[in-house]
KOLFIVEX-160472 format. One record per residue: y, x, z of N, C-alpha, C in turn; residue in one letter; residue number from 0. Coordinates in steps of 0.05 Angstrom, whole numbers. Atoms other than C-alpha are relative to their C-alpha. Last residue first. Layout:
N
Y/X/Z/Y/X/Z/Y/X/Z/a/NUM
...
//
This chain:
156
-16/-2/-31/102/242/741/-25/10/18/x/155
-32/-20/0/99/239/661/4/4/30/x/154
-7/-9/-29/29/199/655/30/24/0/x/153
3/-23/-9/22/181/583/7/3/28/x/152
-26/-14/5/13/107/561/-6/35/13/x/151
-6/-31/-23/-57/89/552/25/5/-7/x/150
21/-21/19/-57/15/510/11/23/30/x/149
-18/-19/-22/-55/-58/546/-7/34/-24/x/148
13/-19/7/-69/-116/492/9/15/17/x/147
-18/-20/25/-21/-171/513/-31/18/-1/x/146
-17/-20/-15/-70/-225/559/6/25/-24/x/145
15/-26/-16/-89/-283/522/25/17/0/x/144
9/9/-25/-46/-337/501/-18/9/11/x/143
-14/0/-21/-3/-303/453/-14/-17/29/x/142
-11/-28/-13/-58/-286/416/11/-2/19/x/141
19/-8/-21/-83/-358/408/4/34/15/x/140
-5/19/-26/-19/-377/386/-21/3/15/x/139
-15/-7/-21/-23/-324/336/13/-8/25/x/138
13/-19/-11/-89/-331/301/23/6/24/x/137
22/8/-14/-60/-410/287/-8/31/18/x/136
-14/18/-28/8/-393/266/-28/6/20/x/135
-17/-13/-14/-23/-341/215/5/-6/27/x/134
17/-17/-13/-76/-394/198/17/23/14/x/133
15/1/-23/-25/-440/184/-25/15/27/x/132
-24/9/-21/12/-399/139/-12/-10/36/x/131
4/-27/-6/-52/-382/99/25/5/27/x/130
19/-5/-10/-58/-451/92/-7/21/8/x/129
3/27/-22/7/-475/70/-21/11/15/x/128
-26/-11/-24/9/-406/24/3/-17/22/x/127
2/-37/-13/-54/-420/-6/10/4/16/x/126
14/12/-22/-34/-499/-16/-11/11/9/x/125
-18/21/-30/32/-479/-45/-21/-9/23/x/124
-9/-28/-14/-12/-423/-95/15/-13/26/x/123
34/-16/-13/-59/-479/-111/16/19/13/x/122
7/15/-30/12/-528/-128/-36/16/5/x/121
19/25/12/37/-475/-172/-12/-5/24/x/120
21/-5/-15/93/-428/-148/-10/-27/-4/x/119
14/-17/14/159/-431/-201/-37/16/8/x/118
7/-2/23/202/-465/-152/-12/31/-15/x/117
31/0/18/175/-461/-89/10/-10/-28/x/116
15/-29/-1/245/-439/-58/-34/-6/-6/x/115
-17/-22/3/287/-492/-91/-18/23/7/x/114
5/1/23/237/-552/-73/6/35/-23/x/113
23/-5/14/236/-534/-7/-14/2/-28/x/112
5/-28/-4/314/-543/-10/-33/10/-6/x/111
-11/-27/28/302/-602/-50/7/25/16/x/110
13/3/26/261/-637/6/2/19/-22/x/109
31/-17/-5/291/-606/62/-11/-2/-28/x/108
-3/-29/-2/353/-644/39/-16/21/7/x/107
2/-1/27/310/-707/34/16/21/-10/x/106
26/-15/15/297/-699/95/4/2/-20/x/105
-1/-39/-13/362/-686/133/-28/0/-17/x/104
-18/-15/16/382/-760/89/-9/31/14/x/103
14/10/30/319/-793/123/18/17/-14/x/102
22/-14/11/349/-761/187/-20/-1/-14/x/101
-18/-25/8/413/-794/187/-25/15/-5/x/100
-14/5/26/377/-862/190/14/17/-15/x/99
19/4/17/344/-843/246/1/-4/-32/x/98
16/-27/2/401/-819/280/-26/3/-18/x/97
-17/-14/23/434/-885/268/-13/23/-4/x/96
14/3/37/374/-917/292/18/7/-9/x/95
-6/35/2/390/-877/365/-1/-9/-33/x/94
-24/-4/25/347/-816/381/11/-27/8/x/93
6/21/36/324/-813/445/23/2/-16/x/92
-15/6/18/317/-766/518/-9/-10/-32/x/91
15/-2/27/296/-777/580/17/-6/-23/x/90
-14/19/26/341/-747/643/-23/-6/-28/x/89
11/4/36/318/-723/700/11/-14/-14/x/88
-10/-30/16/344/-709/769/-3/5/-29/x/87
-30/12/4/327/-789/781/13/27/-2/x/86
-16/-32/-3/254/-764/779/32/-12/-4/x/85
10/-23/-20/200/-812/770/14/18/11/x/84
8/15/-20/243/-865/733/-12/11/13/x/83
37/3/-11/272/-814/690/-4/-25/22/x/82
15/-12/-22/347/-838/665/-30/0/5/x/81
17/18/-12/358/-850/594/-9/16/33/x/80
19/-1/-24/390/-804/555/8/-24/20/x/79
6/16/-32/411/-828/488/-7/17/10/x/78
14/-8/-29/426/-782/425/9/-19/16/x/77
24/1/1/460/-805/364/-18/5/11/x/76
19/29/1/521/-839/379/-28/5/-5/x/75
11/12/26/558/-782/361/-11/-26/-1/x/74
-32/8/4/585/-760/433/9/-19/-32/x/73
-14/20/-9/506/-757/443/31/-15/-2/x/72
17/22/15/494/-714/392/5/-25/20/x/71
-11/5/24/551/-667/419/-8/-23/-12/x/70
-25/16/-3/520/-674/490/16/-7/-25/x/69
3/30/-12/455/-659/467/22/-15/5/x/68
7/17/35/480/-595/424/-7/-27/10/x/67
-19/-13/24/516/-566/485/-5/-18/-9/x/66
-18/17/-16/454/-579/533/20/-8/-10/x/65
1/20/6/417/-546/481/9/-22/10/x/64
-10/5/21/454/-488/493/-14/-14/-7/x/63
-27/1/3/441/-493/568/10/-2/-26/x/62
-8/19/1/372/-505/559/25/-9/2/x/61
-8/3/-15/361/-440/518/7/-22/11/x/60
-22/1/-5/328/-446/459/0/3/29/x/59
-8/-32/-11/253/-437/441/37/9/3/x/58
-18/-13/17/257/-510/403/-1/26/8/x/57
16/-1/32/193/-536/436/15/16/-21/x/56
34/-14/1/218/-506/503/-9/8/-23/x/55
-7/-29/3/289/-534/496/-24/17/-2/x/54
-14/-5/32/258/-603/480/12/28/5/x/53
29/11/12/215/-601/553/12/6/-34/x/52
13/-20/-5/280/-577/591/-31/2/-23/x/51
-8/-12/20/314/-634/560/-14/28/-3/x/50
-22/-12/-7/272/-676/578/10/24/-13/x/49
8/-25/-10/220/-722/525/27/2/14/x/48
6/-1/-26/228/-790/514/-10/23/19/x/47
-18/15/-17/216/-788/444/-8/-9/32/x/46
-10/-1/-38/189/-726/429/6/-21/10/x/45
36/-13/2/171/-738/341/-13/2/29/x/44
6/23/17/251/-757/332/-33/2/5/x/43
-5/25/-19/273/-712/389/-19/-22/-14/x/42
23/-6/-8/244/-652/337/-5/-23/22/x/41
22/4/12/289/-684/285/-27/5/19/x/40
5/24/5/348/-696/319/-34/-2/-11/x/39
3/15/-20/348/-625/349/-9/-37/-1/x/38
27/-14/-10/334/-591/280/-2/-21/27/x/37
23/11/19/390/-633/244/-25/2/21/x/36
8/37/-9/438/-618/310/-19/-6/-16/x/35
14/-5/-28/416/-539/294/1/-30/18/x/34
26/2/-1/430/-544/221/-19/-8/28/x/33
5/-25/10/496/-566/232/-26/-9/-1/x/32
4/-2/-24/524/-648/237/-16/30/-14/x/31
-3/-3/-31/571/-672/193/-14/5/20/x/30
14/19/-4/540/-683/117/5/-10/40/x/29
-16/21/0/595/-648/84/-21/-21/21/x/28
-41/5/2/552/-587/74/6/-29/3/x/27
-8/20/-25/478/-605/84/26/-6/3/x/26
7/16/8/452/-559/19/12/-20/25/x/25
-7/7/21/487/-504/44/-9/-27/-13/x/24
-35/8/-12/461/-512/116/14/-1/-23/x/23
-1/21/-21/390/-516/86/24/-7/12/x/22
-3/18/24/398/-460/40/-4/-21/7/x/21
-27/-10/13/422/-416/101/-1/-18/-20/x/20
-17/13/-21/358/-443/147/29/7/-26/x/19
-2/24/2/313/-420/82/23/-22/12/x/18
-8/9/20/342/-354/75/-6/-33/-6/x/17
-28/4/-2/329/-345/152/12/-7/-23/x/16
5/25/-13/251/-369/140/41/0/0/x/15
2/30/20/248/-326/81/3/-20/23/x/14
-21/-6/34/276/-260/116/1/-32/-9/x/13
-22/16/-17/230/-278/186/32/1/-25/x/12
-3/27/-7/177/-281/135/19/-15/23/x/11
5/11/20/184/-215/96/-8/-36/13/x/10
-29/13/10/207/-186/157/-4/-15/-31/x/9
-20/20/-20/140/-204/197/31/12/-15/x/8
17/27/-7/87/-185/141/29/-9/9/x/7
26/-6/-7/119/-106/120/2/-39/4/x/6
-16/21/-22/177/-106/60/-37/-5/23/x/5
-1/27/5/146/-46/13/6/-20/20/x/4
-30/14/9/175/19/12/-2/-28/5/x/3
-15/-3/-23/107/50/46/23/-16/1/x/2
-31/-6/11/68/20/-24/16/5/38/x/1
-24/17/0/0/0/0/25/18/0/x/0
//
C-alpha cells in the first residue's frame, strides 16, 4: 500500500465532515443549523427522552445541548415535559411543526446523499452500506471491552 495514501479513519472522518458542510449548504435559508436539524431528528426517534439521555446519543456536551434545546424550544419545536418520577427531570418532544420541518431536513439529506453517491452503482452503495455497518459494528464491540494494554518502558 501506497505510504501517501489517506489511512481508514481520515478518509471517513473527511467524508463525513464534507457531508455535514453539503448538508448546511444545501439547508441555507431553511432557519435552523445542522446541529438543531440533528437534534430534531434524533428527538424525533427518542421521544421522551432527557436531555442527559439525548446528549449521550448525540456525544455532545449537555450544556451545549442545553443551548440548542432551548433555541428549539423558543421555536416552537421542542417541548419538555416534566418527568413524573423525577421532578429534576425534564422529558423531551418534538412538536408537529418540527415534524413537518423534518420531512423538508430529509429530503435535503436526500439530494445531499444523492450528490456524494453520484456515479457509485447501487452494488457498490450496498457494499459500502454494509461494509460501513460492519465497521460500526466491530467497533462498538471494541469499545466495550477493555482497551488493549501494551508494555510501556519502565523509566524510574
Amino acid at each position: 500500500m501506497d505510504d501517501n495514501a489517506p489511512t481508514l479513519g481520515f478518509l471517513l472522518h473527511d467524508t463525513a465532515r464534507l457531508l455535514r458542510k453539503r448538508f448546511e449548504q444545501n439547508a441555507r435559508g431553511s432557519g435552523l443549523t445542522r446541529s438543531q436539524w440533528q437534534v430534531i431528528a434524533y428527538l424525533s426517534n427518542n421521544e421522551g427522552i432527557n436531555q442527559a439521555g439525548l446528549a449521550e446519543l448525540l456525544d455532545v456536551e449537555p450544556i451545549t445541548l442545553g443551548r440548542i434545546i432551548d433555541k428549539l424550544e423558543d421555536l416552537g419545536l421542542v417541548e419538555r415535559h416534566p418527568d413524573p418520577a423525577d421532578r429534576r427531570m425534564w422529558k423531551l418532544h418534538v412538536t408537529s411543526e418540527a415534524l413537518s420541518k423534518l420531512q423538508k431536513a430529509r429530503k435535503i439529506g436526500d439530494m445531499t446523499r444523492a450528490e456524494a453517491l453520484a456515479g457509485v452503482s447501487a452494488i457498490e452503495r450496498t457494499r459500502l452500506i454494509k461494509t460501513l455497518q460492519t465497521l460500526r459494528s466491530n467497533l462498538a464491540a471494541a469499545c466495550d471491552a477493555p482497551a488493549a494494554t501494551t508494555k510501556r518502558a519502565s523509566h524510574g
